[in-house]
N, CA and C atoms as a LAMMPS dump frame, in Angstrom:
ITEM: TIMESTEP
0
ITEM: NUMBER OF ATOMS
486
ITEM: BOX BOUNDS ff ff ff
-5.0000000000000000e+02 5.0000000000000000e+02
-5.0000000000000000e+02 5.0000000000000000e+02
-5.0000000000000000e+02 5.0000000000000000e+02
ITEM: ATOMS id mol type element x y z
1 1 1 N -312.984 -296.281 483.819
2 1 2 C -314.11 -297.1 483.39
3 1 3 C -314.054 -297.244 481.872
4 2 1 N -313.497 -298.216 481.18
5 2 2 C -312.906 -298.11 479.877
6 2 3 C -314.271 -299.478 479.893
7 3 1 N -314.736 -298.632 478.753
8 3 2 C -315.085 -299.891 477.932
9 3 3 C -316.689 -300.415 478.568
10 4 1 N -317.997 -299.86 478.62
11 4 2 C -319.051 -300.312 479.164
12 4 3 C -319.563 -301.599 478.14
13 5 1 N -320.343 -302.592 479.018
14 5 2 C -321.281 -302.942 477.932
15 5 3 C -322.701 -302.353 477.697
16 6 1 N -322.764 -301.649 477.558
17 6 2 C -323.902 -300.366 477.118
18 6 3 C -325.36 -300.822 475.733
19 7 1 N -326.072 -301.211 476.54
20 7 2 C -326.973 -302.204 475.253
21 7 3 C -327.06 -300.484 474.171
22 8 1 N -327.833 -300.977 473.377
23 8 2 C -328.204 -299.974 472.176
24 8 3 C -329.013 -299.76 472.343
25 9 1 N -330.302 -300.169 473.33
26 9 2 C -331.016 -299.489 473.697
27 9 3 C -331.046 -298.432 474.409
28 10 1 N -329.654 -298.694 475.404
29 10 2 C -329.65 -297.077 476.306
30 10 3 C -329.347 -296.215 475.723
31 11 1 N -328.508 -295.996 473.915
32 11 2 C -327.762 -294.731 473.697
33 11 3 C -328.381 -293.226 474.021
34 12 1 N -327.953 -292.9 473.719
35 12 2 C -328.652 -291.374 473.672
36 12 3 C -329.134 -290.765 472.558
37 13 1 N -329.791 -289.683 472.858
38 13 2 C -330.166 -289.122 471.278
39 13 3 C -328.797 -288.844 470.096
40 14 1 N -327.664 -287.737 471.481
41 14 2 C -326.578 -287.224 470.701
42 14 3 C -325.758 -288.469 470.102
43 15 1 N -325.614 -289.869 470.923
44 15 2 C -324.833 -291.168 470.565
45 15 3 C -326.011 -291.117 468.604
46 16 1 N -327.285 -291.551 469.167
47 16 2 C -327.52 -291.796 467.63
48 16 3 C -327.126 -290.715 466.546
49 17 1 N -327.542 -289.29 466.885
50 17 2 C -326.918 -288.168 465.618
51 17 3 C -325.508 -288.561 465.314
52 18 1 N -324.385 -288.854 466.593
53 18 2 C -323.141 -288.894 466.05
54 18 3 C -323.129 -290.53 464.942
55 19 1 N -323.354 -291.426 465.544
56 19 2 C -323.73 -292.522 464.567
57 19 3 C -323.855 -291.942 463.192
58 20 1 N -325.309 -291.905 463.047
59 20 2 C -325.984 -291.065 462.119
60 20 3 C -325.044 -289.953 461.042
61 21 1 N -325.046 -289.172 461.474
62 21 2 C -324.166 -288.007 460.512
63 21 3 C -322.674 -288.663 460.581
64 22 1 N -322.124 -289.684 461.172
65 22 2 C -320.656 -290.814 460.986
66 22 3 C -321.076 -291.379 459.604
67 23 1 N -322.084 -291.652 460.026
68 23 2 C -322.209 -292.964 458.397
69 23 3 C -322.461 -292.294 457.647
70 24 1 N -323.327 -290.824 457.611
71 24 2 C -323.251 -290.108 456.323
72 24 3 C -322.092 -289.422 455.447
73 25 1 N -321.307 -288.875 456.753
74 25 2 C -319.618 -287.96 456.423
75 25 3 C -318.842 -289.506 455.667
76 26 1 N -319.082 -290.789 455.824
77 26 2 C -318.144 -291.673 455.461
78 26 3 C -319.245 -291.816 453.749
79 27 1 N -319.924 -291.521 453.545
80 27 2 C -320.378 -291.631 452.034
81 27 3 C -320.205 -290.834 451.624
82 28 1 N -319.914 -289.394 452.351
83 28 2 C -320.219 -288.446 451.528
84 28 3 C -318.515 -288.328 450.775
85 29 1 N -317.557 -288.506 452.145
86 29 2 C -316.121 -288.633 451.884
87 29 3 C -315.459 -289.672 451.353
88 30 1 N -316.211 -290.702 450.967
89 30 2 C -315.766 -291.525 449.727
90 30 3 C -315.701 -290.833 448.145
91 31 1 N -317.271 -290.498 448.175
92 31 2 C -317.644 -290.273 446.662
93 31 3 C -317.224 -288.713 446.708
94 32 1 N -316.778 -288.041 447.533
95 32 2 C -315.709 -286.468 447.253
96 32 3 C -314.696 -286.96 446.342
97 33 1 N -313.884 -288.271 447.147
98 33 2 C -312.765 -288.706 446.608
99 33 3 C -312.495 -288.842 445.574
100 34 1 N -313.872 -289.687 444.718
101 34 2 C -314.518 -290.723 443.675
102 34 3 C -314.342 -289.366 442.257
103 35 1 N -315.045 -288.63 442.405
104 35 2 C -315.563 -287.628 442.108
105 35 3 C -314.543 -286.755 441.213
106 36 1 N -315.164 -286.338 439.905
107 36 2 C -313.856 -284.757 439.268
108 36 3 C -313.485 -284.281 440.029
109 37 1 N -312.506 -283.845 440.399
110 37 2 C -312.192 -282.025 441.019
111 37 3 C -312.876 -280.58 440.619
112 38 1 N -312.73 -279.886 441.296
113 38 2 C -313.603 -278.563 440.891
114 38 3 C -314.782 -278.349 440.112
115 39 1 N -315.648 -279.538 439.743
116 39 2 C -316.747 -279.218 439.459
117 39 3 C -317.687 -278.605 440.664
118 40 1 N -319.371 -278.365 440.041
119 40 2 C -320.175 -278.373 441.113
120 40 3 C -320.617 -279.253 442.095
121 41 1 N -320.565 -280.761 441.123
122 41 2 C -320.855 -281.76 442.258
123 41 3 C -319.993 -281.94 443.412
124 42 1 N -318.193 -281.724 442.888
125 42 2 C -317.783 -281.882 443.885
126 42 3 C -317.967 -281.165 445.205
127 43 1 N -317.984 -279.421 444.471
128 43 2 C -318.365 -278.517 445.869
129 43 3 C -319.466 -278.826 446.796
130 44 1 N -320.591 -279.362 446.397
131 44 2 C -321.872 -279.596 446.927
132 44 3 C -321.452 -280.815 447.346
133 45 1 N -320.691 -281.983 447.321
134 45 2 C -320.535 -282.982 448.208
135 45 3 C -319.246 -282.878 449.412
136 46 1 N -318.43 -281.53 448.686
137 46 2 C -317.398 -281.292 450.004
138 46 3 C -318.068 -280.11 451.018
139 47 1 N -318.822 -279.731 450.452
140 47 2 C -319.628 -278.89 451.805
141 47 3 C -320.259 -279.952 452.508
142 48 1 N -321.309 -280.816 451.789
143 48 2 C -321.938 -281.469 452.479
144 48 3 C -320.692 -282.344 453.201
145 49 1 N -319.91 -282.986 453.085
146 49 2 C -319.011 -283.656 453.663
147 49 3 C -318.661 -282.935 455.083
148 50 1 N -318.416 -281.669 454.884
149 50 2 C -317.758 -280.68 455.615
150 50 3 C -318.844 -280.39 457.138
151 51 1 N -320.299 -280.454 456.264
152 51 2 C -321.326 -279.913 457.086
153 51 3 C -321.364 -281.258 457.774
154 52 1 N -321.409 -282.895 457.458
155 52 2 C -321.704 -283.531 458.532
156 52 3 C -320.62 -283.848 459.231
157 53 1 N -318.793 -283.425 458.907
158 53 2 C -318.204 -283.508 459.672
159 53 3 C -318.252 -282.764 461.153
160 54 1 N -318.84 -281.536 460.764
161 54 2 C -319.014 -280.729 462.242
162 54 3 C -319.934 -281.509 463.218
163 55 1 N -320.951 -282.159 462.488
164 55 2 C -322.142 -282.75 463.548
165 55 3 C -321.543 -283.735 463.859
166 56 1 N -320.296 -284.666 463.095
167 56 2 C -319.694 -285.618 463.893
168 56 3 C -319.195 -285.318 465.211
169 57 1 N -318.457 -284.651 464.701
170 57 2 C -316.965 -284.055 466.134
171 57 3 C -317.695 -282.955 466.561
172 58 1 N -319.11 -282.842 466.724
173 58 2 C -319.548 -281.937 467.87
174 58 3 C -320.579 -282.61 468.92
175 59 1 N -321.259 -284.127 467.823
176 59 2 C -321.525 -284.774 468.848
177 59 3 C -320.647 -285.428 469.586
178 60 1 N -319.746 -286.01 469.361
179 60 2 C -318.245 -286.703 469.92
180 60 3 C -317.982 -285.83 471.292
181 61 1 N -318.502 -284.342 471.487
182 61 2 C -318.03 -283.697 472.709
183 61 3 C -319.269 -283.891 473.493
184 62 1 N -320.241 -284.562 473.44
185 62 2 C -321.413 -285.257 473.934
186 62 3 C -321.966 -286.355 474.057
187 63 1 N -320.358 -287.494 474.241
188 63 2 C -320.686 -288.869 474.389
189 63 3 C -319.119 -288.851 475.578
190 64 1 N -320.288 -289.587 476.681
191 64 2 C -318.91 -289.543 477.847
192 64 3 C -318.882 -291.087 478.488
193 65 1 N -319.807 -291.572 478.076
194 65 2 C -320.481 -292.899 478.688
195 65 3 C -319.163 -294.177 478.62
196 66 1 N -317.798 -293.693 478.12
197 66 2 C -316.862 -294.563 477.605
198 66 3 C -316.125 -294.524 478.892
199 67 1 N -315.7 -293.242 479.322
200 67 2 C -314.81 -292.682 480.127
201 67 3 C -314.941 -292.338 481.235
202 68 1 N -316.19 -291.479 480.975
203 68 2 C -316.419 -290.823 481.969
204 68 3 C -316.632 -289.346 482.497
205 69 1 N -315.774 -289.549 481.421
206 69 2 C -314.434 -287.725 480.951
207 69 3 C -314.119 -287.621 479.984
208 70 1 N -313.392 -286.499 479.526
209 70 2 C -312.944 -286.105 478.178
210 70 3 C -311.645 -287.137 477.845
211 71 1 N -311.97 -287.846 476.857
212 71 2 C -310.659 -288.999 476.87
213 71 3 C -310.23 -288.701 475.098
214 72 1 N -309.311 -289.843 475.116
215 72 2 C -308.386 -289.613 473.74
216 72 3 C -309.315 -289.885 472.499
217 73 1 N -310.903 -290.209 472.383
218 73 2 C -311.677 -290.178 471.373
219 73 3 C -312.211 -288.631 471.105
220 74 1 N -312.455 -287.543 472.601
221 74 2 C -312.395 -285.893 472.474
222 74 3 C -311.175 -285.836 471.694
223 75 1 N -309.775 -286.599 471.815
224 75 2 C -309.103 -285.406 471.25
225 75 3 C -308.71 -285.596 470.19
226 76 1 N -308.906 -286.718 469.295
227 76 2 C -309.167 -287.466 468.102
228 76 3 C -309.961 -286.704 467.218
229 77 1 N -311.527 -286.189 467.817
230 77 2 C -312.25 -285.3 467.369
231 77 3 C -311.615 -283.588 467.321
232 78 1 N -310.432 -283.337 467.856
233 78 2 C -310.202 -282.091 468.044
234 78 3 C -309.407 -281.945 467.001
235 79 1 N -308.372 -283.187 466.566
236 79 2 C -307.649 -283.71 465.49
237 79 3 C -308.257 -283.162 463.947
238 80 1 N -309.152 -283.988 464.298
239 80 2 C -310.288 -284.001 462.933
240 80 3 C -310.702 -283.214 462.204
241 81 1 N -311.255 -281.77 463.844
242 81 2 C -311.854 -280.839 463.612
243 81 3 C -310.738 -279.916 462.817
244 82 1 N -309.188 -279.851 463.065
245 82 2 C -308.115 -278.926 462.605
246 82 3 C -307.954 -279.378 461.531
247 83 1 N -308.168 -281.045 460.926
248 83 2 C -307.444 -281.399 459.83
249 83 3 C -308.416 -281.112 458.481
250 84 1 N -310.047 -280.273 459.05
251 84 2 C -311.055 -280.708 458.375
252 84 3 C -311.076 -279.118 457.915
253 85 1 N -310.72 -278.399 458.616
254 85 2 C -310.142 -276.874 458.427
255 85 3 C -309.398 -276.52 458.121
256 86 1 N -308.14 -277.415 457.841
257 86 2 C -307.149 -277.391 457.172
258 86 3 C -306.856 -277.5 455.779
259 87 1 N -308.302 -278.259 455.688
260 87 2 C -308.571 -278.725 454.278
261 87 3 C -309.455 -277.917 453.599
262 88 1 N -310.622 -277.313 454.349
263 88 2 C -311.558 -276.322 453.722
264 88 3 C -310.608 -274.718 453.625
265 89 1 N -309.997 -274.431 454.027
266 89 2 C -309.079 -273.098 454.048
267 89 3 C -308.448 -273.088 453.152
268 90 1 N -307.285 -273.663 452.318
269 90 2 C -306.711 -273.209 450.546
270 90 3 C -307.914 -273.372 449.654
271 91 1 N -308.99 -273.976 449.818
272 91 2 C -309.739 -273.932 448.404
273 91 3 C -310.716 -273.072 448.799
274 92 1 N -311.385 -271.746 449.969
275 92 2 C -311.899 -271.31 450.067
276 92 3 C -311.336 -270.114 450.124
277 93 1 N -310.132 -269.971 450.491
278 93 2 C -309.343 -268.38 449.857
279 93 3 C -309.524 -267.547 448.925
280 94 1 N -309.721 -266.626 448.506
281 94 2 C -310.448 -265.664 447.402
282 94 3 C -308.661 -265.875 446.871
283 95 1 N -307.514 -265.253 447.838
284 95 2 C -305.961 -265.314 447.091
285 95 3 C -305.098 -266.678 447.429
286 96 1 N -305.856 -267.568 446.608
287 96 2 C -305.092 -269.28 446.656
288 96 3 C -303.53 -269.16 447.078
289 97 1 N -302.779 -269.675 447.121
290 97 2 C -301.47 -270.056 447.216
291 97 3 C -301.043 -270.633 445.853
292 98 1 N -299.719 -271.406 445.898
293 98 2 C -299.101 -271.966 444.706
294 98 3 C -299.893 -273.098 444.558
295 99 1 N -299.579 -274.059 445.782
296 99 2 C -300.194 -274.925 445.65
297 99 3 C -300.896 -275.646 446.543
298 100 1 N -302.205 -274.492 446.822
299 100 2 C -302.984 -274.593 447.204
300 100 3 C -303.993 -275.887 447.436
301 101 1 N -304.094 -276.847 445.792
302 101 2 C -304.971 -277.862 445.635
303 101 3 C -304.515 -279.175 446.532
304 102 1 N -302.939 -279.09 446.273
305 102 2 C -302.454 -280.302 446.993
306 102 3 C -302.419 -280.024 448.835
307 103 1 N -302.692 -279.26 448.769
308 103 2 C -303.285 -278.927 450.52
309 103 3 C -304.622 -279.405 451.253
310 104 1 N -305.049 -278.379 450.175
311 104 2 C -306.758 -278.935 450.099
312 104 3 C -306.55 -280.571 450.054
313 105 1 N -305.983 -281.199 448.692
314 105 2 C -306.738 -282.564 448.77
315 105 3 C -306.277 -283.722 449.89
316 106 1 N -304.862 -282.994 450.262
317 106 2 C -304.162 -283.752 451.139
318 106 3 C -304.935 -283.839 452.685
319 107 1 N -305.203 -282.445 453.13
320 107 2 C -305.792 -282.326 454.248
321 107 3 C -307.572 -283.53 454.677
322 108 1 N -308.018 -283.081 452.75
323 108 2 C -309.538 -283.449 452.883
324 108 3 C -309.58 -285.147 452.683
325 109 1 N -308.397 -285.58 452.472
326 109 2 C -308.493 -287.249 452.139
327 109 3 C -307.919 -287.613 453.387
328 110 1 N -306.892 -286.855 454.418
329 110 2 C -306.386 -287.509 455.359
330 110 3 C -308.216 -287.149 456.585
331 111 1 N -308.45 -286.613 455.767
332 111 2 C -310.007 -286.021 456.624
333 111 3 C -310.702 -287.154 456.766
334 112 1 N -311.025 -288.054 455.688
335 112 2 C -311.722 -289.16 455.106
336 112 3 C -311.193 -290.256 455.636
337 113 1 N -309.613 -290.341 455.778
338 113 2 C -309.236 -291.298 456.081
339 113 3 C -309.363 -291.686 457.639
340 114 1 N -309.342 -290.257 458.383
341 114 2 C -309.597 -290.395 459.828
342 114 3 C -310.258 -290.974 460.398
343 115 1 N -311.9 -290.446 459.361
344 115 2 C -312.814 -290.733 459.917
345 115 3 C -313.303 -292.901 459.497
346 116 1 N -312.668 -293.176 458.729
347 116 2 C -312.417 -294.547 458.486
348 116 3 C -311.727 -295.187 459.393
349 117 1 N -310.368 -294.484 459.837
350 117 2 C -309.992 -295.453 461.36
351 117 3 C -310.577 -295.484 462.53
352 118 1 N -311.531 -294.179 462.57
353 118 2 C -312.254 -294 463.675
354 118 3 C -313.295 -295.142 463.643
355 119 1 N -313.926 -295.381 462.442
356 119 2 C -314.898 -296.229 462.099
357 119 3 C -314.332 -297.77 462.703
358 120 1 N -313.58 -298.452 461.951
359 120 2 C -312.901 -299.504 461.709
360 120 3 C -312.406 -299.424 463.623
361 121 1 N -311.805 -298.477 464.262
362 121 2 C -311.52 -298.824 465.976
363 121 3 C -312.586 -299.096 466.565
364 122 1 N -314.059 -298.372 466.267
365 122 2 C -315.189 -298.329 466.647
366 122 3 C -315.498 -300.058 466.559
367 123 1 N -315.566 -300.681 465.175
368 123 2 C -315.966 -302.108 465.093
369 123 3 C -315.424 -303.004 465.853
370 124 1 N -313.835 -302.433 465.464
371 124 2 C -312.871 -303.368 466.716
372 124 3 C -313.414 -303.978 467.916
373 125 1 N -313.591 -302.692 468.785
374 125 2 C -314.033 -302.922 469.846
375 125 3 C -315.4 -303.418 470.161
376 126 1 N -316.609 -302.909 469.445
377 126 2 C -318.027 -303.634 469.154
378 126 3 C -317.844 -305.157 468.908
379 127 1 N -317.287 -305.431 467.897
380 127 2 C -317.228 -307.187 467.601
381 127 3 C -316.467 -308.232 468.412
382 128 1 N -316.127 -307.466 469.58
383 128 2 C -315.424 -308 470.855
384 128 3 C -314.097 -309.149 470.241
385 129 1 N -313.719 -308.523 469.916
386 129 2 C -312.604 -309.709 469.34
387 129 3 C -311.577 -309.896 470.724
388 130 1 N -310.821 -311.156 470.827
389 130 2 C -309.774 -311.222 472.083
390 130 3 C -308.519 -310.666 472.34
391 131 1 N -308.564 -309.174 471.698
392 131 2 C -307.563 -308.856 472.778
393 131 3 C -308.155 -307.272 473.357
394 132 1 N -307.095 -306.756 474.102
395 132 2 C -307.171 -305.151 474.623
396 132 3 C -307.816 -304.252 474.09
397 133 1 N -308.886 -303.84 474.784
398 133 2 C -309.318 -302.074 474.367
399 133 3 C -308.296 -301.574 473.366
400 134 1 N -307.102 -301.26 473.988
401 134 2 C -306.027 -300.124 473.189
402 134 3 C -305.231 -300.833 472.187
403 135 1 N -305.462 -302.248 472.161
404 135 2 C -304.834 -303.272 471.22
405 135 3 C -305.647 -303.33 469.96
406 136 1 N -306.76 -303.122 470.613
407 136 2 C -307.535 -303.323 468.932
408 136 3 C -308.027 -301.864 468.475
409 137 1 N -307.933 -300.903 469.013
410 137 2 C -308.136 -299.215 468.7
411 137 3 C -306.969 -299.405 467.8
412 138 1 N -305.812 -299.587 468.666
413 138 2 C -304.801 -299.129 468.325
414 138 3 C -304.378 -299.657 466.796
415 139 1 N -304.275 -301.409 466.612
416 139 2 C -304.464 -302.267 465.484
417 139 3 C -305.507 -302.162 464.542
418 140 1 N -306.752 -301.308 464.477
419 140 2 C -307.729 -301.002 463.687
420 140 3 C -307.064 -299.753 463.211
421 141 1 N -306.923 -298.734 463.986
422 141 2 C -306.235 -297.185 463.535
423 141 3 C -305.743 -297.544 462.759
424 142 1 N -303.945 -298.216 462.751
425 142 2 C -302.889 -298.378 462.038
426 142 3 C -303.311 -298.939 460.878
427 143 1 N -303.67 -299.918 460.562
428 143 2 C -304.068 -300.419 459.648
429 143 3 C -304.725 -299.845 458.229
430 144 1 N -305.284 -299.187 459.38
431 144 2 C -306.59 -297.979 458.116
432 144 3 C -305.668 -297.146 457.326
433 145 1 N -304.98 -296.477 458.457
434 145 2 C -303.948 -295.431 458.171
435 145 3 C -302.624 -296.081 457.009
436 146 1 N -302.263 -297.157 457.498
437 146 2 C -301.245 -297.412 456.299
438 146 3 C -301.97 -298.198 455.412
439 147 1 N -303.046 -298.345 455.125
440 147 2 C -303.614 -298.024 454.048
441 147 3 C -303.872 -296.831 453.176
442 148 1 N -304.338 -295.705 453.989
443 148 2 C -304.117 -294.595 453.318
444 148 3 C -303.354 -293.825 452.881
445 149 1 N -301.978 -293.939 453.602
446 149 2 C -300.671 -293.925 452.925
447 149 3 C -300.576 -294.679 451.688
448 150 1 N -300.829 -295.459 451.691
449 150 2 C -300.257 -296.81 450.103
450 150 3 C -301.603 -295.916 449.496
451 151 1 N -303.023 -295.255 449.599
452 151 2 C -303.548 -294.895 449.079
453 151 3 C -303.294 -293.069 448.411
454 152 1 N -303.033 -292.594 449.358
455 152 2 C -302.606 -290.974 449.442
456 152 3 C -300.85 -290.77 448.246
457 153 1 N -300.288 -291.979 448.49
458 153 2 C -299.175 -292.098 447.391
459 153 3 C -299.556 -292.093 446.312
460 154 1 N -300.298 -293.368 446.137
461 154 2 C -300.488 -293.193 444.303
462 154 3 C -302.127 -291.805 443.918
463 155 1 N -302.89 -291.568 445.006
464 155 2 C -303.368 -290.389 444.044
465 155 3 C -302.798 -289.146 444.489
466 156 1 N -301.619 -288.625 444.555
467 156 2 C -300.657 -287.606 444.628
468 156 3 C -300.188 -287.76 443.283
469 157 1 N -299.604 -288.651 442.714
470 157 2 C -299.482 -289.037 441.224
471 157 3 C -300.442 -288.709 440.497
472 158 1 N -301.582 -288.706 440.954
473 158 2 C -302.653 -288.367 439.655
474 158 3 C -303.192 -287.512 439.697
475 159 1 N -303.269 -286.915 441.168
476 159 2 C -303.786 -285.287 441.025
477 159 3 C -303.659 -284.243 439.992
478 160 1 N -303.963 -282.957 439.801
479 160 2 C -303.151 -282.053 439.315
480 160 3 C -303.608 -280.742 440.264
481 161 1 N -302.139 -280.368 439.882
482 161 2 C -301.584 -278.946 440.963
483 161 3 C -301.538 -277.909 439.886
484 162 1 N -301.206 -276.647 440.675
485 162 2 C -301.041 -275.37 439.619
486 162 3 C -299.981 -275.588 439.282
């Protein structure tokens, strides 16, 4: 059962929180980006980033209305959840690594970026454009993503590492 037309009136509570804390993790994970490194603001916007990523990908295990079942948007979120821990773990170490920062920032921008293709597949399919479910997931994903490549290249250049 791919694909309901599901008015917006039926969602659910957990459909609106995941909405909800989606559109917040995507402001909060812009302006992380935007942002100095290692100041306070940044910490207080990568926690907060961090904190509404969990309410994303924990409501995500409480929206079935697509599938039916646990389908490839659960495991997208399971993705997320490792890459989002991947990223909070070198900069929360008391004994950092060498290069620790480019872990952190790599993990926490491909974090950001995820949650942008997730976004952008989401519209895909909402704005009913003419082709396939998995044609336009799939063509929204990619897109985002090699964007963030052409993006993740040049600020690797401008970072700084130990």
């Amino acid at each position: 059962m791919w694909l309901t037309n599901m008015s917006i009136t039926h969602y659910s509570f957990i459909s609106w929180l995941h909405i909800a804390t989606a559109l917040v993790a995507m402001a909060l994970g812009i302006w992380v980006l935007a942002v100095k490194k290692g100041t306070a603001l940044h910490k207080k916007l990568g926690y907060s980033y961090a904190l509404a990523m969990v309410l994303v990908n924990a409501t995500a295990f409480g929206i079935y209305h697509l599938m039916g079942k646990f389908g490839p948007f659960h495991l997208a979120a399971l993705v997320s959840i490792i890459t989002l821990i991947a990223g909070l773990i070198p900069a929360m170490k008391k004994q950092r690594a060498k290069n620790w920062r480019f872990y952190h920032l790599t993990y926490m921008y491909w974090s950001v970026i995820g949650l942008y293709a997730a976004f952008f597949s989401e519209l895909a399919v909402r704005i009913k454009l003419s082709a396939t479910f998995g044609m336009l997931v799939f063509s929204a994903t990619f897109i985002t993503i090699a964007i963030g490549f052409i993006g993740h290249w040049y600020l690797v250049k401008k970072w700084k590492y130990d």
